[in-house]
C-alpha positions as CSV (number, residue, x, y, z in Angstrom):
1,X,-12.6,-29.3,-17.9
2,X,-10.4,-31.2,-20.4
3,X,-10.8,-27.8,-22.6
4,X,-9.3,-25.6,-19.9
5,X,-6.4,-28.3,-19.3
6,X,-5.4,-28.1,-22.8
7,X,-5.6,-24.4,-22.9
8,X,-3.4,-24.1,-19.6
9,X,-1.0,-26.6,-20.9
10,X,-0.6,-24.3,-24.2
11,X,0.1,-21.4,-22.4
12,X,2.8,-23.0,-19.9
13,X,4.5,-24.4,-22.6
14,X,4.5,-21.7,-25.1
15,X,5.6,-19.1,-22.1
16,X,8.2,-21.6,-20.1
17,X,9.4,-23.0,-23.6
18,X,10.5,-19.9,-25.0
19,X,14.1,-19.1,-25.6
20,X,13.7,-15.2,-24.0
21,X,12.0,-16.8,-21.3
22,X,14.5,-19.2,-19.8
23,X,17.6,-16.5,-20.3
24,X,15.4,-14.4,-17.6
25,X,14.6,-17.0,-15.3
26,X,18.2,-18.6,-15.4
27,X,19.8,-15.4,-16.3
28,X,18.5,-12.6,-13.9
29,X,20.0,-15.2,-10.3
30,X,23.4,-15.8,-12.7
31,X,23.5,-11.8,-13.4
32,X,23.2,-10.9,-9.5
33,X,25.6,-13.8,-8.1
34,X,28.1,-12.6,-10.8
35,X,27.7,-9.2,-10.0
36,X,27.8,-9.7,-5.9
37,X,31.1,-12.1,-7.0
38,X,32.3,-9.2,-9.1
39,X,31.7,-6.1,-6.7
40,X,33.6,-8.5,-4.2
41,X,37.0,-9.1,-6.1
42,X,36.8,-5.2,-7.3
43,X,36.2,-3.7,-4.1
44,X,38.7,-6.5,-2.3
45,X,41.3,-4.9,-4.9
46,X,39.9,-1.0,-5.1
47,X,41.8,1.4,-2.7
48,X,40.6,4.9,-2.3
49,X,42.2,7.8,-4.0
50,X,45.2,9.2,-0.9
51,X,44.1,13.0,0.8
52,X,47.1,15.1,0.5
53,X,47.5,18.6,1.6
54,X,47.4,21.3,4.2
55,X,44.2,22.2,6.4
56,X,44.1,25.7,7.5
57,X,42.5,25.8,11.2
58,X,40.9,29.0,12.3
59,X,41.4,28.7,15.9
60,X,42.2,31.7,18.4
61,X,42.8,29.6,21.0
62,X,45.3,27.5,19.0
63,X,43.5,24.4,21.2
64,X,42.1,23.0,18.7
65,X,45.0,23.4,16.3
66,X,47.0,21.2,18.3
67,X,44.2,18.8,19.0
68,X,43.7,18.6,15.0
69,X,47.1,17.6,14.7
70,X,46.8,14.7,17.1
71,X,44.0,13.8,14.8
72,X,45.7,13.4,11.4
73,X,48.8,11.7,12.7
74,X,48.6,8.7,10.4
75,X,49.5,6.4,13.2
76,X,46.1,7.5,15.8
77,X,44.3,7.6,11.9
78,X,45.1,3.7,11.1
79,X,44.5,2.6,14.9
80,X,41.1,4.3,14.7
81,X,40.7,2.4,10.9
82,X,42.0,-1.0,12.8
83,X,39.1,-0.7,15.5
84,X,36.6,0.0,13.3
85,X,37.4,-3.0,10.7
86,X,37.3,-4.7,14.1
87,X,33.7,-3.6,14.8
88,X,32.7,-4.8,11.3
89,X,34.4,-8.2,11.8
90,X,32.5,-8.2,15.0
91,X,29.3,-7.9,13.8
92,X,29.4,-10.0,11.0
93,X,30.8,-12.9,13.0
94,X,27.7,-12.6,14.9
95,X,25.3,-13.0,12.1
96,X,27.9,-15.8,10.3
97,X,28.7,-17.3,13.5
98,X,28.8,-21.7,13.0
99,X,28.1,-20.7,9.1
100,X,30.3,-22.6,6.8
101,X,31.4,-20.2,4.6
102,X,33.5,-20.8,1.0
103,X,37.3,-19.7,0.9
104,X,36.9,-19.6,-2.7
105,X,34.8,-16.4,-2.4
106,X,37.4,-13.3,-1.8
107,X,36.8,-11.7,1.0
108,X,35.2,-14.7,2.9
109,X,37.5,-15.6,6.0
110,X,35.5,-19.5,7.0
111,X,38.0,-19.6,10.0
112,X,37.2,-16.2,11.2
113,X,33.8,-16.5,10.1
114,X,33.5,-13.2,9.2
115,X,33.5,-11.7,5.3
116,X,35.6,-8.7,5.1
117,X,35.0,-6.5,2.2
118,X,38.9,-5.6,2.1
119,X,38.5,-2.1,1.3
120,X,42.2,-0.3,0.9
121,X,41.9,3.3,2.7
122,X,44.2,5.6,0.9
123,X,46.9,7.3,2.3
124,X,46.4,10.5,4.7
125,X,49.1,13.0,5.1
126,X,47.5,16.3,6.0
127,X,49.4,19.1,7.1
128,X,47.7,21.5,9.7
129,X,47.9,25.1,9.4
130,X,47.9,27.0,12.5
131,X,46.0,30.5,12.4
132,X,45.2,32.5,14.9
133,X,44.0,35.5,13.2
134,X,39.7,34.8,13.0
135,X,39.4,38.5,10.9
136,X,37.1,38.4,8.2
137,X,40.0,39.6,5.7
138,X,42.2,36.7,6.7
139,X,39.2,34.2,6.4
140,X,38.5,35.9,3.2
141,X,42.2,35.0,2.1
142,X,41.9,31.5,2.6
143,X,39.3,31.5,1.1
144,X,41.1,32.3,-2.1
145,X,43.3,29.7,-1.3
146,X,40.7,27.2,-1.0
147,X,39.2,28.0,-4.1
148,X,43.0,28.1,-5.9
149,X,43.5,24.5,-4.7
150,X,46.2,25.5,-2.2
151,X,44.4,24.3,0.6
152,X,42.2,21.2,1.3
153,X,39.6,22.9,3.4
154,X,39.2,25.5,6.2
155,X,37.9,25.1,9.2
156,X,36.9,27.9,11.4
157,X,36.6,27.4,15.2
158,X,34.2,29.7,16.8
159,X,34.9,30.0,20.8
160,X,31.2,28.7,21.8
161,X,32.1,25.4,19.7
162,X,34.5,24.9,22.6
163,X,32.3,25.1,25.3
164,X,30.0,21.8,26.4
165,X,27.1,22.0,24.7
166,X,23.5,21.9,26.6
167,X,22.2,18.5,26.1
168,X,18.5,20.0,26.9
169,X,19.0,22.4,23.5
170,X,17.9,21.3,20.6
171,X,21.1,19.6,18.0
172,X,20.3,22.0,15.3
173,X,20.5,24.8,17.7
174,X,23.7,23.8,19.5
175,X,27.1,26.1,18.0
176,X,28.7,24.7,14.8
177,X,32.0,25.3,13.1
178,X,32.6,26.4,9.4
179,X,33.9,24.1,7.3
180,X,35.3,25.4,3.7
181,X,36.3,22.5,1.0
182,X,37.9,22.2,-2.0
183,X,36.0,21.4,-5.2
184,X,37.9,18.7,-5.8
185,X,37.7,17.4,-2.5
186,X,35.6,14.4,-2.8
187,X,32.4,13.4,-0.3
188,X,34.1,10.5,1.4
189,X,37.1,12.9,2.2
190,X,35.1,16.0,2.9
191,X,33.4,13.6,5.1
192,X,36.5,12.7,7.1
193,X,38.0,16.1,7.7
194,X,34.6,16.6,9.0
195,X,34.8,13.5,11.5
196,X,38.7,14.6,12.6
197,X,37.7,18.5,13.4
198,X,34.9,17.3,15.3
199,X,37.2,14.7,17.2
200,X,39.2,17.9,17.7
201,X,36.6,19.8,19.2
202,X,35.4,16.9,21.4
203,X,39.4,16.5,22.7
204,X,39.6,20.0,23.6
205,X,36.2,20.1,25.2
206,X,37.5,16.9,27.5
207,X,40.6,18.7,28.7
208,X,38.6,21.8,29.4
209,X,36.9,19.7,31.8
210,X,39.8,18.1,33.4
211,X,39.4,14.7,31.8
212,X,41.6,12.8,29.6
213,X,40.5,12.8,26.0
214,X,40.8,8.9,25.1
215,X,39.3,7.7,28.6
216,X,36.5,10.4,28.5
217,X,35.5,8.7,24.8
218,X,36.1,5.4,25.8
219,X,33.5,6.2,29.1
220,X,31.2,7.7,26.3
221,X,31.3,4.4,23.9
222,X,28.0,2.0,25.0
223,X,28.9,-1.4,25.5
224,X,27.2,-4.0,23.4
225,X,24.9,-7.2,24.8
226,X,24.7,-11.1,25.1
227,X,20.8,-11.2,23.8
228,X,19.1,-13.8,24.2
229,X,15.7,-14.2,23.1
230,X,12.6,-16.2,25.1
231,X,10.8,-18.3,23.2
232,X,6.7,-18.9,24.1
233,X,8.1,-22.8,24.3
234,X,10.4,-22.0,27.0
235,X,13.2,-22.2,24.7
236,X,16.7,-19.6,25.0
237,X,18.2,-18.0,21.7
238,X,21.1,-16.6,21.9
239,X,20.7,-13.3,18.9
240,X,22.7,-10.4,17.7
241,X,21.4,-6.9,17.0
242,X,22.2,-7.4,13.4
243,X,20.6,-10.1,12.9
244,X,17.7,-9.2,14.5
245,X,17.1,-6.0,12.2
246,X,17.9,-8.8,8.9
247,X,15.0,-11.4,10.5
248,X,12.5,-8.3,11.3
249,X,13.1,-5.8,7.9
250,X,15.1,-7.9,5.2
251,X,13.6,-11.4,5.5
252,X,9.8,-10.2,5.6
253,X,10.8,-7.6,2.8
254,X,12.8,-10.5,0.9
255,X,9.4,-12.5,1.3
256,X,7.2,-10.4,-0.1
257,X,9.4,-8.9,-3.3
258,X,9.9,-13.3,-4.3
259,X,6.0,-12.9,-4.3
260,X,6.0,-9.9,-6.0
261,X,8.1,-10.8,-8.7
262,X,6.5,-14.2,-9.1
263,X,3.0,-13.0,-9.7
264,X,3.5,-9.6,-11.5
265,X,5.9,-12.0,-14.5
266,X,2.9,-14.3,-14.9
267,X,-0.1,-11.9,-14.3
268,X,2.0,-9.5,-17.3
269,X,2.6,-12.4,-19.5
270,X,-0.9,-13.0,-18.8
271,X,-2.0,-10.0,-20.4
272,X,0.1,-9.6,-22.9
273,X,-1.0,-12.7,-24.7
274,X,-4.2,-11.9,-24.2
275,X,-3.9,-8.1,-25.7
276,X,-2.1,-10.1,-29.0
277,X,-4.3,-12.8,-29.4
278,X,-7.1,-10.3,-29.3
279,X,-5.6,-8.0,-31.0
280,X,-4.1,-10.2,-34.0
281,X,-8.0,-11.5,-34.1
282,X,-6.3,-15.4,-32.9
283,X,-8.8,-14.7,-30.0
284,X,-12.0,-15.2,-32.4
285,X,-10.7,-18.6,-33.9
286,X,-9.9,-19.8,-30.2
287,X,-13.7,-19.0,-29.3
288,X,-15.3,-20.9,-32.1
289,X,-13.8,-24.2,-30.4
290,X,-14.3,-22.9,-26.0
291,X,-16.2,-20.4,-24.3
292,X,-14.9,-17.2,-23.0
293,X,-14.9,-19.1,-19.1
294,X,-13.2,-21.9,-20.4
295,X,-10.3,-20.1,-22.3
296,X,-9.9,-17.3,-19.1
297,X,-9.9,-20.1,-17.0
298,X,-7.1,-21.9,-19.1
299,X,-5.1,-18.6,-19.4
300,X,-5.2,-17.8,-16.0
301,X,-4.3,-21.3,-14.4
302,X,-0.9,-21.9,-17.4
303,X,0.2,-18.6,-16.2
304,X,-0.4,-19.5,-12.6
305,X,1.7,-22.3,-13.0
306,X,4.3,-20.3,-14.7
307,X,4.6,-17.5,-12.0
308,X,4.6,-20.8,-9.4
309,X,7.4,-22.0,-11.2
310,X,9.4,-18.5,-10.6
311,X,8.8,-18.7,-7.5
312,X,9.9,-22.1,-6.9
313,X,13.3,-21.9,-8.3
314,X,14.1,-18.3,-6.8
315,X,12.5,-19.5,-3.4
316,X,14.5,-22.5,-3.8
317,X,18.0,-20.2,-4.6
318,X,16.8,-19.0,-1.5
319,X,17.1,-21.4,0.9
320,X,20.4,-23.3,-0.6
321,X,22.2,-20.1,0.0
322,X,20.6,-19.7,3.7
323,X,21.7,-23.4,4.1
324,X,24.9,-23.1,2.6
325,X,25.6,-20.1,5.1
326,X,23.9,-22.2,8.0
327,X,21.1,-19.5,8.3
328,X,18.4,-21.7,8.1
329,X,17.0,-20.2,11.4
330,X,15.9,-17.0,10.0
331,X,12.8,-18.4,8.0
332,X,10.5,-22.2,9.2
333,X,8.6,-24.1,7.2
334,X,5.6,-22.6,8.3
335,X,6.8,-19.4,6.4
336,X,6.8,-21.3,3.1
337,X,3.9,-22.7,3.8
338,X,1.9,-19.3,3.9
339,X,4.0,-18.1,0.9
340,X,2.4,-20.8,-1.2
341,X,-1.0,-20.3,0.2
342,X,-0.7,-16.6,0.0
343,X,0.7,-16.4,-3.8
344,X,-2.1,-18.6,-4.7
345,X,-4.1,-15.9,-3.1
346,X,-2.0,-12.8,-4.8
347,X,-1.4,-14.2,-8.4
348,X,-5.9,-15.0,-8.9
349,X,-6.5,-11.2,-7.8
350,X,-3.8,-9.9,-10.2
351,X,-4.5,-12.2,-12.6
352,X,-8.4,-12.1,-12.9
353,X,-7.6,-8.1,-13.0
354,X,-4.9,-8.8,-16.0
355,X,-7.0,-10.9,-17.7
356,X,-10.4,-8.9,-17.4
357,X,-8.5,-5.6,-18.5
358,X,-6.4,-7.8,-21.7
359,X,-9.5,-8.4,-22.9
360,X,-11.2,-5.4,-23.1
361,X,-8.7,-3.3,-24.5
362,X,-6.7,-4.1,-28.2
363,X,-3.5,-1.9,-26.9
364,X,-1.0,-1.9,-23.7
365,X,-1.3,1.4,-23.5
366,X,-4.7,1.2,-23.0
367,X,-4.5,-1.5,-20.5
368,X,-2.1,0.5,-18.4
369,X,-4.2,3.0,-18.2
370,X,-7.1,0.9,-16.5
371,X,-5.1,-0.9,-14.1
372,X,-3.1,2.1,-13.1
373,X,-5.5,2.7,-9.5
374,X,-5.2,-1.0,-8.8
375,X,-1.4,-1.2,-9.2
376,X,-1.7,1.9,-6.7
377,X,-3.2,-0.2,-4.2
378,X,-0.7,-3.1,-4.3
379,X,2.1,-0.7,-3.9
380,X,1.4,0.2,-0.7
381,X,3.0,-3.1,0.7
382,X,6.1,-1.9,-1.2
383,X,6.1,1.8,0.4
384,X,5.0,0.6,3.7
385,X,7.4,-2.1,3.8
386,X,9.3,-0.6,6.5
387,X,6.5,0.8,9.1
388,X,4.9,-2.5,8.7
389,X,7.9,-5.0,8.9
390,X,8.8,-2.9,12.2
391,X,5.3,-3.0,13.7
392,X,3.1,-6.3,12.0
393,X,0.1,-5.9,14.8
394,X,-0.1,-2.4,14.7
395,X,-3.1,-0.2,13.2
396,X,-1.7,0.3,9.6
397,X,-0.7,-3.4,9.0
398,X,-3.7,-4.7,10.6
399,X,-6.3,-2.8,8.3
400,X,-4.5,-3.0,5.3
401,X,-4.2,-6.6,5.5
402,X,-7.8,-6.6,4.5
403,X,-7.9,-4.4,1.7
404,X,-7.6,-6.5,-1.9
405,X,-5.8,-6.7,-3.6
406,X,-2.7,-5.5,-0.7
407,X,-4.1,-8.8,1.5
408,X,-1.3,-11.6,0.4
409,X,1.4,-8.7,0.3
410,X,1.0,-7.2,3.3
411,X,0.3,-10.4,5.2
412,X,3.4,-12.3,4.0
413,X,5.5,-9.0,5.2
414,X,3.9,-10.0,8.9
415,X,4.4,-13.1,8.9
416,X,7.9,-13.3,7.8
417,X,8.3,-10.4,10.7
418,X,10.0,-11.2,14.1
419,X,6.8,-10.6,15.8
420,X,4.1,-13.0,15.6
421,X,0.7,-12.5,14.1
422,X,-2.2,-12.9,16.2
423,X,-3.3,-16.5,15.3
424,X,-7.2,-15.9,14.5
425,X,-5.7,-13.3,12.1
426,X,-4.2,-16.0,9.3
427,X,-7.5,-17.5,8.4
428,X,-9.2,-14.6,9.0
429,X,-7.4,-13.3,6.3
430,X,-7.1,-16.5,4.3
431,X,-10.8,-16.6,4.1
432,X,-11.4,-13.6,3.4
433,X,-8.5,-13.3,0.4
434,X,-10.3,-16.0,-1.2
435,X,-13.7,-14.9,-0.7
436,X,-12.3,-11.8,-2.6
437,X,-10.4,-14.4,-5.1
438,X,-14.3,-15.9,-5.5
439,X,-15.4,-12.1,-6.4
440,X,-12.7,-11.0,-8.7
441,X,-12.9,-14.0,-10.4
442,X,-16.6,-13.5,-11.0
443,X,-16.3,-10.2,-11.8
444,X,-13.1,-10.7,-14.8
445,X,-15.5,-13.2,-15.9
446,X,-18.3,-10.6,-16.6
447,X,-16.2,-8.1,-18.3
448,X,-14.0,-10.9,-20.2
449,X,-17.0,-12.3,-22.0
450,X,-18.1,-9.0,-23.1
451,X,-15.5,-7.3,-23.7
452,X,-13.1,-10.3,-25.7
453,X,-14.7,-9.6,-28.6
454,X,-15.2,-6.2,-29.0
455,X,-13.1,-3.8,-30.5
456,X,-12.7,0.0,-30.9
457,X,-12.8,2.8,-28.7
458,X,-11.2,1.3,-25.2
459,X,-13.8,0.7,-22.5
460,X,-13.7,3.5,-19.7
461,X,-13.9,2.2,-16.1
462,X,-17.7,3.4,-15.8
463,X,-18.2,1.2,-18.9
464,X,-16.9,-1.8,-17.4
465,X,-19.0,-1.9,-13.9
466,X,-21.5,-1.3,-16.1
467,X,-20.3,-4.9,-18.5
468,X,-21.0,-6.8,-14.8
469,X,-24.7,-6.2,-15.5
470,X,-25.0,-7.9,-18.5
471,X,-26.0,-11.4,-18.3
């Protein structure tokens, strides 16, 4: 035992002690902060480029000309830009609301309690061009004029546009106008002409039907809700919409990519040394003084410590900025609990797989190659992050959260979910994970004492099931 101690403690140090090592784990949370403070103060000073220029509408009715021009008049444009910075505010205070916020941070308001990007919108003055004529030579001209830059865009108004659509059709099947734009005509602008004729349409459509425009859009807005959620204890929450989508796909998904992160560093690092001790022949003069068990088992537990040590100061990053912004209620003790239990669980499956597949091969190429179908499996958690953060008890995240080695990943994206796991389904899984741990453990041990030592052609996958036979 005092063997593998020493053999763990040599590769903690010489991985944790190094100089490349320490930039990453320090560096990579300094890189993101700096660049989340640095988007802020660019995009709190950045305003976009002005849209100048003349629109020609294609409109026989001349309706929806006149409607068109109600819509770029800069003052209804800014009072539309006003309510919809006051929809952000909104919804921001709701997930910041009683967070204590810093005032050092541009674009933080702690009074307000809201953070406000402070994005400039440029300038609009569009001039609308009235044309009546819907000919295919005079759409042909301005065409020509789009495409000489003295227009912005062209929008052609068929009469069926005008008419209220059958809600029962199908969207894609439902009239459409033509919209021409300029090449240099950028997406966010293309995008807003885009917005403004269909404004257009829907103001003209309103006072076909008798209604005025504004009321009939305000009628058409949905309100938004007090939620308040009921907790099994009895207990009232008061919750926003917002927040609710960050606890039930960005928390769980936050969870599980800390995990990632913390195992796949170590399990790599894990590997690595082993491919270059091997490699370098260091791995025969470290077998004259251990077994094969004892130096696996000393690899495997330094680097387990390493990739707990990741996780520890990012998981710790973690909850200081949750504290600092008074979120603390989005994750419970109980969650960090089963992140611990569950990278235990994680970093022995990977790592027994890293270690096995270091050494049998001499080269990392070769090593990629044979633990390409396992990193297949584990990514599933990563491309079903989603469907299974949105439903944790449902078929798919049930049955995958007993397939190894996706068990710890997928299980830490449930729990971290809004809805609760079924409780017989933690140890369940718990046991089982480790039961697996038990196997693959075994099993790296098998090919690891044959294959440490041997060098050559690389091993094919039929070769090494056929290394857990040997004795």
């Amino acid at each position: 035992m005092s063997k593998i101690a020493i053999i763990a403690w040599r590769e903690f140090t010489q991985t944790v002690l190094r100089k490349i090592f320490l930039l990453a784990i320090i560096g990579i949370p300094v890189l993101i902060v700096g660049a989340i403070v640095l988007m802020v103060v660019v995009m709190a000073g950045h305003e976009e480029p002005p849209l100048e220029g003349t629109i020609a509408v294609v409109d026989p009715t001349g309706e929806v000309i006149e409607a068109a021009r109600r819509e770029f008049d800069p003052t209804r444009i800014e009072a539309d830009r006003q309510q919809e910075r006051d929809q952000i505010q909104q919804a921001t205070q709701d997930i910041l609301s009683g967070g204590a916020t810093s005032g050092a941070i541009p674009g933080i308001n702690p009074r307000a309690g809201t953070f406000e990007m402070g994005i400039s919108h440029g300038r609009v003055d569009v001039r609308i061009e009235a044309v009546t004529d819907a000919s295919d030579a005079t759409v042909d001209d301005l065409r020509q004029r789009v495409h000489g830059d003295d227009l912005l865009a062209v929008a052609i108004i068929p009469a069926d546009v005008l008419e209220t659509p059958d809600r029962t059709s199908p969207r894609g099947a439902r009239p459409k106008f033509g919209l021409l734009v300029a090449e240099r005509l950028d997406a966010d602008h293309a995008d807003f002409i885009e917005r403004r004729i269909g404004k257009a349409v829907v103001r003209v459509r309103a006072e076909r039907a008798g209604l005025d425009p504004d009321t009939a859009m305000a009628l058409l807005e949905p309100p938004s809700s007090n939620t308040t959620r009921m907790l099994a204890n009895g207990e009232e929450v008061a919750e926003s919409t917002k927040l609710r989508k960050i606890r039930s796909l960005i928390i769980p998904m936050a969870f599980m990519m800390l995990l990632w992160v913390a195992v796949f560093t170590s399990s790599q690092h894990l590997m690595m040394s082993t491919i270059e001790e091997k490699s370098n022949r260091v791995m025969e003069v470290l077998l004259s003084a251990v077994s094969p068990f004892q130096l696996m088992a000393g690899k495997i537990l330094g680097h387990g410590f390493v990739g707990l040590l990741i996780m520890s100061i990012y998981s710790s990053l973690a909850v200081i900025g949750l504290a600092l912004a008074a979120r603390m209620d989005l994750i419970t003790v109980s969650d960090l609990v089963f992140l611990v239990v569950y990278f235990f669980m994680a970093y022995f499956m990977i790592a027994s797989i890293m270690a096995a597949v270091g050494g049998a091969v001499t080269d990392i190429r070769e090593a990629n190659t044979l633990i390409m179908p396992v990193m297949f499996v584990v990514m599933i958690p990563l491309m079903l992050w989603m469907p299974i953060s949105e439903a944790p008890n449902g078929g798919l995240a049930t049955s995958f959260s007993y397939i190894p080695p996706a068990i710890p990943f997928v299980m830490i994206l449930r729990i971290a979910a809004d809805e609760p796991v079924p409780v017989w389904q933690i140890p369940a899984t718990i046991a089982w994970g480790y039961a697996c741990v038990l196997a693959m453990v075994w099993m790296s041990a098998k090919i690891f004492r044959v294959g440490v030592l041997m060098y050559g052609k690389p091993p094919s996958p039929l070769q090494l099931i056929k290394w857990l036979r040997y004795a």
